[in-house]
DRENMI-769929 format. One line per field, with one value per atom (N, C-alpha, C): x, y negated, z; residue number from 0; residue in one letter; atom name. Coordinates in steps of 0.05 Angstrom, whole numbers, plus 5000, padded with zeros to 4 digits. Layout:
// residues N
xx = X,...
yy = Y,...
zz = Z,...
resi = NUM,...
resn = a,...
name = CA,...
END
This chain:
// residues 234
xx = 5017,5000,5017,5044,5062,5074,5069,5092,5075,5046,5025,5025,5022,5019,5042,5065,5096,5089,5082,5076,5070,5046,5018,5029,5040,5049,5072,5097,5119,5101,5080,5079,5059,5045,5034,5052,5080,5091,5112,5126,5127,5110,5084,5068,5060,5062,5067,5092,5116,5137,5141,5128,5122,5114,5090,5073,5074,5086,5104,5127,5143,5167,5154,5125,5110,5118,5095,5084,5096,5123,5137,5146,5153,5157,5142,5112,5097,5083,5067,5056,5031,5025,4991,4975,4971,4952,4953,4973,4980,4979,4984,4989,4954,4937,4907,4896,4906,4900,4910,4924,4941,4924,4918,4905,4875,4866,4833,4834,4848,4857,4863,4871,4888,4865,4856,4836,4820,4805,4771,4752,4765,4735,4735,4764,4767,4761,4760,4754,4720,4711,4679,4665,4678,4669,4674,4690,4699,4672,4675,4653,4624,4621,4593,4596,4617,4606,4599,4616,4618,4588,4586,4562,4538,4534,4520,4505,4535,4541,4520,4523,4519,4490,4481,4448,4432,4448,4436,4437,4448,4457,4432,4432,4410,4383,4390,4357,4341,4361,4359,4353,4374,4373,4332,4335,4308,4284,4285,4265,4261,4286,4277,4268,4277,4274,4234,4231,4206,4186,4199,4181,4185,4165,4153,4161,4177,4170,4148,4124,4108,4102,4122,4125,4151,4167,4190,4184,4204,4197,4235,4240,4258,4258,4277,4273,4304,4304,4333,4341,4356,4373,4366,4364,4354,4378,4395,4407,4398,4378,4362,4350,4348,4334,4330,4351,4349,4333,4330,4314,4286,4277,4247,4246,4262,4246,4250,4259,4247,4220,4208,4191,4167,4173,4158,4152,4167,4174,4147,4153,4136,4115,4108,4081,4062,4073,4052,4057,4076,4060,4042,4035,4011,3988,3991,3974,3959,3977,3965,3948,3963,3950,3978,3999,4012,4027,4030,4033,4061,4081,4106,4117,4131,4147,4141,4107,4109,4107,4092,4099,4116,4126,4135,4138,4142,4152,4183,4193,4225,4228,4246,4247,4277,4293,4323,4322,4335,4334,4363,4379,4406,4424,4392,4396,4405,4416,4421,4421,4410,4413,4420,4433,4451,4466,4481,4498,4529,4544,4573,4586,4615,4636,4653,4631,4642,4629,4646,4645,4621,4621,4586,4568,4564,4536,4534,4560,4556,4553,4563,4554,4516,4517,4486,4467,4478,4462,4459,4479,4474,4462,4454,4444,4410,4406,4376,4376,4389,4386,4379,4393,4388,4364,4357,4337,4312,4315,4283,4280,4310,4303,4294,4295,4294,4264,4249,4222,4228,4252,4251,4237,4230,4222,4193,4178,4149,4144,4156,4152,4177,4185,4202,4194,4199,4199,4223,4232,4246,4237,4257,4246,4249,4237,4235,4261,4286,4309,4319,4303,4317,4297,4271,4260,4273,4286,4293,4320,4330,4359,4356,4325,4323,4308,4317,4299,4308,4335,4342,4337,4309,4319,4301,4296,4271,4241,4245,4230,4210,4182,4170,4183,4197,4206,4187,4159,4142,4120,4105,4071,4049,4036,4018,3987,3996,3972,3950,3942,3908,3901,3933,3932,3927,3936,3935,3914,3907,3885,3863,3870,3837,3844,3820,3829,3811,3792,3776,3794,3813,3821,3858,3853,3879,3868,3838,3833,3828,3819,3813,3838,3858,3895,3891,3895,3896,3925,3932,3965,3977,3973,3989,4001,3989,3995,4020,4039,4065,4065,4068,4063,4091,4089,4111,4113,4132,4135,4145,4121,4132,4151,4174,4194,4174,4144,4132,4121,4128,4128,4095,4079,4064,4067,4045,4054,4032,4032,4021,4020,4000,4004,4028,4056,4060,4067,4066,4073,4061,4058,4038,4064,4057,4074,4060,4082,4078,4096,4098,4119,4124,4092,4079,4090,4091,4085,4102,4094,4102,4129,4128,4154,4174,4169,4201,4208,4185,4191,4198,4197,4203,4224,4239,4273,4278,4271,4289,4297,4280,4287,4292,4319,4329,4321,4291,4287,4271,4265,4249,4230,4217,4192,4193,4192,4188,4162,4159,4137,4145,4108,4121,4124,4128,4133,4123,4114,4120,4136,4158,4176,4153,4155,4144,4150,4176,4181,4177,4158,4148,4132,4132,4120,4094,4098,4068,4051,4045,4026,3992,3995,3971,3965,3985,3988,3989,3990,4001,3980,3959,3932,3931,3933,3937,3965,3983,4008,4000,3984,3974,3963,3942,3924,3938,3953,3968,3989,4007,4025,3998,3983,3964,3953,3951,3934,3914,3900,3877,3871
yy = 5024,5000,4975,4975,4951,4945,4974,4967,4957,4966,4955,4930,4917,4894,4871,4884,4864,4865,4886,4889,4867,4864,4846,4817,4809,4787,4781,4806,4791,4782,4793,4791,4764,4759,4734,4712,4714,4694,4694,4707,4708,4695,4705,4685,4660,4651,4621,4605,4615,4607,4604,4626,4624,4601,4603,4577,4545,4553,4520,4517,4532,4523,4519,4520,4514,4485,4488,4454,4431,4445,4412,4400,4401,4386,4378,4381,4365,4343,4322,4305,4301,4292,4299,4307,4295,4297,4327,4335,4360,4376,4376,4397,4397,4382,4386,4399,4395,4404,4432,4445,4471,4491,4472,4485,4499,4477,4473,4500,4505,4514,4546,4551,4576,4581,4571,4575,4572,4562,4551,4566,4594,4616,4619,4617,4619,4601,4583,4551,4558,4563,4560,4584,4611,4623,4618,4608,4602,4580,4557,4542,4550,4570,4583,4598,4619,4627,4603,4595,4561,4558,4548,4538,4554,4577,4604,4595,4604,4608,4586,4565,4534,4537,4554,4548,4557,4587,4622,4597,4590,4580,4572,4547,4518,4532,4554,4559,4577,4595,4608,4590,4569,4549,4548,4528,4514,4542,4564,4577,4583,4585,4589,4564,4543,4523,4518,4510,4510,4527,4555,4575,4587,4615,4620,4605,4611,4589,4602,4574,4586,4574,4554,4547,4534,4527,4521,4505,4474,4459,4453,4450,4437,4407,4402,4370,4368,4370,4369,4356,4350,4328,4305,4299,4274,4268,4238,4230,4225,4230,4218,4237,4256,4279,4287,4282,4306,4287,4259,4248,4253,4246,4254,4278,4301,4331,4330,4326,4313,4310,4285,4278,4297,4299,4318,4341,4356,4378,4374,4349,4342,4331,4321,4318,4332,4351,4376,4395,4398,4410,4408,4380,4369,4365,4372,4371,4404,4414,4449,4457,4424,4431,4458,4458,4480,4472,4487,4489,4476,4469,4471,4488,4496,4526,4555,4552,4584,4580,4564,4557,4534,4534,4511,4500,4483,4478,4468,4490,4478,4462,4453,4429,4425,4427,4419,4402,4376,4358,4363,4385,4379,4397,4412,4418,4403,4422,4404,4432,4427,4434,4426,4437,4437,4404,4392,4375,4388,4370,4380,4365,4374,4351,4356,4369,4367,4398,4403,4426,4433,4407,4413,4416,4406,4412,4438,4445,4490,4495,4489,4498,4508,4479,4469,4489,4488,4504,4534,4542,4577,4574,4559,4565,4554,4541,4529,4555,4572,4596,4621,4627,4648,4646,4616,4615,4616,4601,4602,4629,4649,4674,4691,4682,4704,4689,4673,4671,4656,4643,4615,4591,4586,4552,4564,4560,4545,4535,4513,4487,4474,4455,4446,4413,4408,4368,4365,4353,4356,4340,4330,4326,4342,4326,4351,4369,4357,4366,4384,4390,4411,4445,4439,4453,4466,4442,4447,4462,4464,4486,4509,4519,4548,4555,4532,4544,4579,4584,4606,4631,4618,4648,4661,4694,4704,4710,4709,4711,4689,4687,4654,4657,4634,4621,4603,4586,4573,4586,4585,4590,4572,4582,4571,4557,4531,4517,4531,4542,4543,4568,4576,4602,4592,4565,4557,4538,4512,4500,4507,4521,4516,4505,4518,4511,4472,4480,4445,4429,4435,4407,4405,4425,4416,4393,4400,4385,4360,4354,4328,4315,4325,4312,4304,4309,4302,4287,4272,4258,4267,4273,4275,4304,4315,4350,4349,4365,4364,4404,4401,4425,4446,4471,4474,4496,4508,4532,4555,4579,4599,4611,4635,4643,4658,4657,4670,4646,4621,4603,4581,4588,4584,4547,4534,4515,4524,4513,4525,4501,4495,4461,4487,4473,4485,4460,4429,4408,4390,4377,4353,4332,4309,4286,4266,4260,4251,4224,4208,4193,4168,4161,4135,4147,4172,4183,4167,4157,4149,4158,4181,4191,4181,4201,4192,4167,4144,4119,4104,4114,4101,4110,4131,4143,4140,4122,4115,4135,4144,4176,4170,4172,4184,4193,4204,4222,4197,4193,4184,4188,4207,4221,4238,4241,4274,4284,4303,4326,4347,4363,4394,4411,4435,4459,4478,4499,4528,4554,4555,4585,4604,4620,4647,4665,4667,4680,4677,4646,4639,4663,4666,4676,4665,4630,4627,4617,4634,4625,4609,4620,4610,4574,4568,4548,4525,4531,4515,4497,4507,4489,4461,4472,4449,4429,4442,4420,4409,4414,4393,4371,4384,4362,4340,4355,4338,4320,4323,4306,4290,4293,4272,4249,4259,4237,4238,4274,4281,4297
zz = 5000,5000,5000,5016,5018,4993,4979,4952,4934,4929,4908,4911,4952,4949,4939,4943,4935,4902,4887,4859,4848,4860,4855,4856,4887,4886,4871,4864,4852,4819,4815,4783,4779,4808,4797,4808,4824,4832,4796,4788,4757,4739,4741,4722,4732,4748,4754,4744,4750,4750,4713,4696,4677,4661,4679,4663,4671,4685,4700,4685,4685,4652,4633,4627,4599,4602,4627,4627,4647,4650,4658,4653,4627,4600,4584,4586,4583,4584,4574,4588,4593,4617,4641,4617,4594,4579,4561,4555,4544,4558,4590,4607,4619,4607,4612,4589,4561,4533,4544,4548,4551,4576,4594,4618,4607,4585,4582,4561,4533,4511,4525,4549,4564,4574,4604,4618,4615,4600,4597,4603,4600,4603,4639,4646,4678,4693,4678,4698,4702,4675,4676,4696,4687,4704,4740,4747,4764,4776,4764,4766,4776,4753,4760,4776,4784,4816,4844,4838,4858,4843,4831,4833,4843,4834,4836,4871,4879,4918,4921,4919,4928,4925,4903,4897,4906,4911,4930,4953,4969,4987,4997,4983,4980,4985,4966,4969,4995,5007,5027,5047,5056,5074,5066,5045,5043,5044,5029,5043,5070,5091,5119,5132,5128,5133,5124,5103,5089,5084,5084,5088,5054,5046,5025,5006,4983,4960,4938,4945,4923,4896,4887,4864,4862,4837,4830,4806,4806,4794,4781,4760,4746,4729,4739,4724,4707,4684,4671,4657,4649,4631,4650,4668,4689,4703,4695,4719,4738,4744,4771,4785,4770,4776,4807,4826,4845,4878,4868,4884,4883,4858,4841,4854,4845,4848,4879,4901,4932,4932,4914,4930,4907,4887,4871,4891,4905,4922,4941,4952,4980,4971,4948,4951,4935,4913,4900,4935,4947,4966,4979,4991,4995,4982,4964,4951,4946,4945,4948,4987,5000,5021,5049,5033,5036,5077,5090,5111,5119,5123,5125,5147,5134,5155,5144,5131,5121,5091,5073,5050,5042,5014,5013,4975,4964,4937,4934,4911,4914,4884,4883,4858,4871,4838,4837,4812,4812,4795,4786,4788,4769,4746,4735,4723,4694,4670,4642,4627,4602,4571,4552,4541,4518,4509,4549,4532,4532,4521,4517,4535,4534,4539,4569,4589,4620,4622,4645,4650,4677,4688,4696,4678,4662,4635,4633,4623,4618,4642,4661,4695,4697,4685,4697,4668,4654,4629,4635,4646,4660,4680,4699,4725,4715,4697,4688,4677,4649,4632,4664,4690,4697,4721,4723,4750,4730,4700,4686,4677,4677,4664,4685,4709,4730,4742,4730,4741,4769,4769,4786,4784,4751,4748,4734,4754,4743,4733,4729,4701,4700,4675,4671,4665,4686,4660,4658,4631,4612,4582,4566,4531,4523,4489,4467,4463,4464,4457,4473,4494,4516,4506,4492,4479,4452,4442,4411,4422,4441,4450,4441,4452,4454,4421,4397,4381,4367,4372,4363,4372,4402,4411,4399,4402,4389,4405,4431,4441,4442,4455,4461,4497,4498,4518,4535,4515,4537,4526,4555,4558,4538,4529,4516,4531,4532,4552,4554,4525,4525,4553,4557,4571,4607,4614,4628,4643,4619,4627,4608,4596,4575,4548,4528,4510,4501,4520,4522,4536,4557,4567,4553,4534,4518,4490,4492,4468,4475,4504,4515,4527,4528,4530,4505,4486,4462,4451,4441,4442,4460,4481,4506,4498,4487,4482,4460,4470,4453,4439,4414,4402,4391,4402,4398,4372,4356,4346,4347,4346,4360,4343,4344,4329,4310,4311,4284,4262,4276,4260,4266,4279,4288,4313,4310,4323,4357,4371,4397,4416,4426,4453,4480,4488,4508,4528,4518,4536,4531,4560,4571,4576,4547,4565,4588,4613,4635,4632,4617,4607,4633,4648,4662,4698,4695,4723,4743,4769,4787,4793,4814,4818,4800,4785,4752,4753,4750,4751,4778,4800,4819,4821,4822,4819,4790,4779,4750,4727,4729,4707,4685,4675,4651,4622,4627,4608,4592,4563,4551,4550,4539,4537,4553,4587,4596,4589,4589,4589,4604,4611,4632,4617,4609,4599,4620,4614,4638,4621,4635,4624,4621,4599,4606,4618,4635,4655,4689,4686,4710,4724,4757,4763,4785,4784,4797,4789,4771,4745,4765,4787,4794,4805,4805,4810,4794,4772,4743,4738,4739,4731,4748,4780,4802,4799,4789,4779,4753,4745,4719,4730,4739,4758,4778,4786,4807,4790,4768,4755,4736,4726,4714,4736,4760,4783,4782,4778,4783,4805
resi = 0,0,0,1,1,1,2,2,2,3,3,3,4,4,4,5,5,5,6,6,6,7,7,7,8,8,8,9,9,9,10,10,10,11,11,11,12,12,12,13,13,13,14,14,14,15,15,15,16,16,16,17,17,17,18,18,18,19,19,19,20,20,20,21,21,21,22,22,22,23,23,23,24,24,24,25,25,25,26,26,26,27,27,27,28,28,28,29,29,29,30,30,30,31,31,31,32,32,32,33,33,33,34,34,34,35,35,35,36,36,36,37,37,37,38,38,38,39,39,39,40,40,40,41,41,41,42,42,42,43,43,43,44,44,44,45,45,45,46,46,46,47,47,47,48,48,48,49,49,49,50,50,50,51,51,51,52,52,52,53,53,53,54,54,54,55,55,55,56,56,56,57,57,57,58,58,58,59,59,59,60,60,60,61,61,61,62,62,62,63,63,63,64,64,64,65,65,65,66,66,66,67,67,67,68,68,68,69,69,69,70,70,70,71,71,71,72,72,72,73,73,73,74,74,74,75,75,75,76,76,76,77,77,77,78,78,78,79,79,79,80,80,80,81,81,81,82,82,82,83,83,83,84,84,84,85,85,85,86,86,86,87,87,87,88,88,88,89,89,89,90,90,90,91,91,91,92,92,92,93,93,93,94,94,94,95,95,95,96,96,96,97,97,97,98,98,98,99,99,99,100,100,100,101,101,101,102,102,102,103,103,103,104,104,104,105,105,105,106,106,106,107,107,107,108,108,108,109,109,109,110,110,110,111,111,111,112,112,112,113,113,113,114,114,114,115,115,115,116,116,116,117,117,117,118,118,118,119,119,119,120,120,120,121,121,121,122,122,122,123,123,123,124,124,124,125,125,125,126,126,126,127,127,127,128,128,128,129,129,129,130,130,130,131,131,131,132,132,132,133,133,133,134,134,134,135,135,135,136,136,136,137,137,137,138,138,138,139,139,139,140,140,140,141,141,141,142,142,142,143,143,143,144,144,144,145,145,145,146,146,146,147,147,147,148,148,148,149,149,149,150,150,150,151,151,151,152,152,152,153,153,153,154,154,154,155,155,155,156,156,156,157,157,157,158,158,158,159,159,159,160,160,160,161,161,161,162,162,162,163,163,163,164,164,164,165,165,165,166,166,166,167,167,167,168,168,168,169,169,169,170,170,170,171,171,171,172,172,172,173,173,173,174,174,174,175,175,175,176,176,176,177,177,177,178,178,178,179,179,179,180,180,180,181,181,181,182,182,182,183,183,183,184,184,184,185,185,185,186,186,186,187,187,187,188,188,188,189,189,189,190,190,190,191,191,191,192,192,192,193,193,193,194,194,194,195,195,195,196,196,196,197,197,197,198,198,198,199,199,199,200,200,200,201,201,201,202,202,202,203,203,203,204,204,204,205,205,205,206,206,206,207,207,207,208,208,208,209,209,209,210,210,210,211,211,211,212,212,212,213,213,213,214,214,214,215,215,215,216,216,216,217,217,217,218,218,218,219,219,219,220,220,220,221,221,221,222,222,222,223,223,223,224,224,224,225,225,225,226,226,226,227,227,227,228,228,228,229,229,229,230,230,230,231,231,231,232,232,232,233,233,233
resn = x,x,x,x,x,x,x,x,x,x,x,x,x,x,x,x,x,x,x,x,x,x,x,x,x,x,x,x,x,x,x,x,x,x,x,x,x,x,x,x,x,x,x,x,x,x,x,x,x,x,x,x,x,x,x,x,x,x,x,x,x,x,x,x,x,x,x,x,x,x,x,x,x,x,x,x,x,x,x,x,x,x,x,x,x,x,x,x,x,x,x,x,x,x,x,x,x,x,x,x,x,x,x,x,x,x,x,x,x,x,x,x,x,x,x,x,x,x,x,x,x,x,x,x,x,x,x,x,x,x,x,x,x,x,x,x,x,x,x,x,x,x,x,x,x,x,x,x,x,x,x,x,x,x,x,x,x,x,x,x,x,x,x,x,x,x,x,x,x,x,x,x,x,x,x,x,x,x,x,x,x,x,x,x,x,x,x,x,x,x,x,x,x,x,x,x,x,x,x,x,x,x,x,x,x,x,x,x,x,x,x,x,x,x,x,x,x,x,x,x,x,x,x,x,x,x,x,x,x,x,x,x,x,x,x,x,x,x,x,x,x,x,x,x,x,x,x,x,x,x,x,x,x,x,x,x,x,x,x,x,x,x,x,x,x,x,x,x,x,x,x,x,x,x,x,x,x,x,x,x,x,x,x,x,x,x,x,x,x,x,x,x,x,x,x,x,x,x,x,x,x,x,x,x,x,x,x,x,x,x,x,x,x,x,x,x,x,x,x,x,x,x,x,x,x,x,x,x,x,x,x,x,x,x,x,x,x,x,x,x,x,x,x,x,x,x,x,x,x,x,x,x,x,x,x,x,x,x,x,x,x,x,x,x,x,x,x,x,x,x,x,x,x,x,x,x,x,x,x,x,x,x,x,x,x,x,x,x,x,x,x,x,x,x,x,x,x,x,x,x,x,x,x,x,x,x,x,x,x,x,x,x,x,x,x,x,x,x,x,x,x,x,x,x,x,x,x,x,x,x,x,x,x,x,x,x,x,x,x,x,x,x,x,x,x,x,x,x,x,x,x,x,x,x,x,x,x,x,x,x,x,x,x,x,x,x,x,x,x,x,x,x,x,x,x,x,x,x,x,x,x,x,x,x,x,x,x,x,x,x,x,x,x,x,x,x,x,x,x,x,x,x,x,x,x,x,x,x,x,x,x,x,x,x,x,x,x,x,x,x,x,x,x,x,x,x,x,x,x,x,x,x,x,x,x,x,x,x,x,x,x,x,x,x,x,x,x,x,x,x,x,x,x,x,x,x,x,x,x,x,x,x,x,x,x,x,x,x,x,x,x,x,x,x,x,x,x,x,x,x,x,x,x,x,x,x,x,x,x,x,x,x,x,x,x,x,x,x,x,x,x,x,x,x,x,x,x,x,x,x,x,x,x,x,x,x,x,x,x,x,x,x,x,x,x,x,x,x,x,x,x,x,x,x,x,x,x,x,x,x,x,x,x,x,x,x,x,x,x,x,x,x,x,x,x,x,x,x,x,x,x,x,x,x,x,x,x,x,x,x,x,x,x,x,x,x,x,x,x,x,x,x,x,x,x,x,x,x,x,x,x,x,x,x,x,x,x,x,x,x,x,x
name = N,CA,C,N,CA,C,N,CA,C,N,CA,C,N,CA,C,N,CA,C,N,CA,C,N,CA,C,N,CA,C,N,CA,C,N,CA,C,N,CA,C,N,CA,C,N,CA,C,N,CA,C,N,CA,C,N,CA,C,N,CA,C,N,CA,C,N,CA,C,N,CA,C,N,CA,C,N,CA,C,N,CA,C,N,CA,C,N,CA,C,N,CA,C,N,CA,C,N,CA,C,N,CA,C,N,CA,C,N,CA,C,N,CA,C,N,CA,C,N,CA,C,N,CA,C,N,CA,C,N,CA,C,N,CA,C,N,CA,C,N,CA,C,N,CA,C,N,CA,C,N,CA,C,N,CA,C,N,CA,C,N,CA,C,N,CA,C,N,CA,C,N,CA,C,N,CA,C,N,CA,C,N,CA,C,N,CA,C,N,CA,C,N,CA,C,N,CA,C,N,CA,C,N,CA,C,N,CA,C,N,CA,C,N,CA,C,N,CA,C,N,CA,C,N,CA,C,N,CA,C,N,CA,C,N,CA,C,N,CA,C,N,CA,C,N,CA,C,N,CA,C,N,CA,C,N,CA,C,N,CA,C,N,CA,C,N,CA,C,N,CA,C,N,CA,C,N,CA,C,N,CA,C,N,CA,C,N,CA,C,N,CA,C,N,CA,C,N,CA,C,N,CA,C,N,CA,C,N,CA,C,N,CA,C,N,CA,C,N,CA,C,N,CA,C,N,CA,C,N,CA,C,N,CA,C,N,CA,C,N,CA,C,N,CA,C,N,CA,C,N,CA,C,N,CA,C,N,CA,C,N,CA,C,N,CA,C,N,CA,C,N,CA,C,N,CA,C,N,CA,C,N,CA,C,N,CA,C,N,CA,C,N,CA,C,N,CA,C,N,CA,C,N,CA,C,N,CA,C,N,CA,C,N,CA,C,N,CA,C,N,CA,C,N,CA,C,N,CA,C,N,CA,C,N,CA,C,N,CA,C,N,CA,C,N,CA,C,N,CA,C,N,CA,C,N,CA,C,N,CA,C,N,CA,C,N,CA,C,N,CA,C,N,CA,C,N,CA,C,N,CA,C,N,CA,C,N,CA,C,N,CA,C,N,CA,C,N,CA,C,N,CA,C,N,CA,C,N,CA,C,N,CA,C,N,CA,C,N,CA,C,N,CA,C,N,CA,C,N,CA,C,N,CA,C,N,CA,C,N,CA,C,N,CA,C,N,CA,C,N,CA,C,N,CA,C,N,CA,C,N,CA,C,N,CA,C,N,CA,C,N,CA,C,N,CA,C,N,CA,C,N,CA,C,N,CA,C,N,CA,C,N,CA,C,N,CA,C,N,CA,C,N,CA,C,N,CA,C,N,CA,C,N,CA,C,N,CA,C,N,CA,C,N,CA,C,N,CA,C,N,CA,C,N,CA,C,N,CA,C,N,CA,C,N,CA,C,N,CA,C,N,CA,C,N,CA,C,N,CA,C,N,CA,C,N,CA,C,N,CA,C,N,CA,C,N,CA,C,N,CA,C,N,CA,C,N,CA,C,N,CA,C,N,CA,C,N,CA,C,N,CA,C,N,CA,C,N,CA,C,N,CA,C,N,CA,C,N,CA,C,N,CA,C,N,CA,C,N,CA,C,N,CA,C,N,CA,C,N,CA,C,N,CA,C,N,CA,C,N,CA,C,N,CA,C,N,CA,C,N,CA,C,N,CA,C,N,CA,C,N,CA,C,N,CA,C,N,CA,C,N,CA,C,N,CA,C,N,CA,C,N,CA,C,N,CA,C,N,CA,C,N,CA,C,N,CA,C,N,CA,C,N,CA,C,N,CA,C
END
């Protein structure tokens, strides 16, 4: 065991010493080009466990703390996001009437889709891809362009309103209804824009046009109707 472990360490104290003769003759800027170009897949993954931990974390905390989570709200591409989904949090819970301590509503405002450039964005684009794939997010407010991400995939990714409120009070939204296409080519109402809504505008949101979406891998479908109601100010 002493000898595996001297192994282990002489060969990564070697590959250091290695890659430090690369780059000390470099300059800051090259020796970041070289790090990014070498590591990139290790930094990110790295990232996403860190980030992963932090979220498992967050959320455990807030379910014991708050109780039950019985709906999940995303707000993305939002610099502002993570104040809004607070009070978004606290007051669709009140609004369901919900107890504090044994139920509760969670809402993370930091999520992002499909920007580039920083290594939070891909952070934030896997952890939105594995909480909406795993029937974490109930709904999404978000724009059109966070929709138009997933146009490649094959599956349908959002719920089809008529499935939720009706096919009469999709016709009485009317403009407000954002239409999407399914990968059979088909157009379908799956978003309500909320462009005016309080919250967003009192925390300064980001988004131009938000609208809600619901994943089709949501799982509190029963609730969805009352989050309409409740983000319209009905």
């Amino acid at each position: 065991m002493k000898e595996l472990w001297y192994n282990i360490r002489t060969a990564v104290s070697d590959f250091c010493k290695t890659e430090w003769a690369k780059l000390k003759p470099m300059t800051f800027q090259d020796k970041m080009v070289y790090i990014w170009e070498y590591y990139k897949l290790h930094i990110i993954i790295g990232a996403v466990l860190i980030a992963s931990t932090i979220s498992i974390a967050t959320t455990v905390h807030k379910a014991r703390a708050g109780g039950e989570v019985v709906f999940g709200v995303a707000i993305v591409n939002d610099m502002n996001g993570n104040d809004a989904a607070d009070q978004l949090a606290m007051e669709f819970g009140d609004y369901l009437g919900l107890v504090y301590g044994d139920q509760c509503v969670q809402a993370n405002g930091g999520y992002s889709v499909g920007n580039t450039g920083m290594d939070y964005y891909e952070v934030a684009s896997i952890l939105m891809m594995v909480d909406a794939g795993a029937g974490n997010v109930d709904v999404a407010i978000c724009q059109e362009s966070t929709l138009k991400y997933f146009d490649t995939v094959d599956d349908v990714v959002w719920m089809d309103l008529n499935d939720i409120i009706g096919e009469d009070r999709v016709a009485e939204l009317g403009d407000l209804i954002f239409y999407y296409k399914s990968p059979e080519g088909e157009d379908f109402p799956c978003g309500i824009y909320i462009k005016d809504h309080p919250v967003l505008a009192a925390h300064e949101s980001t988004l131009k046009e938000p609208m809600i979406v619901f994943p089709a891998a949501a799982q509190h479908v029963e609730y969805m109707d009352d989050f309409v109601n409740y983000i319209l100010g009905e």
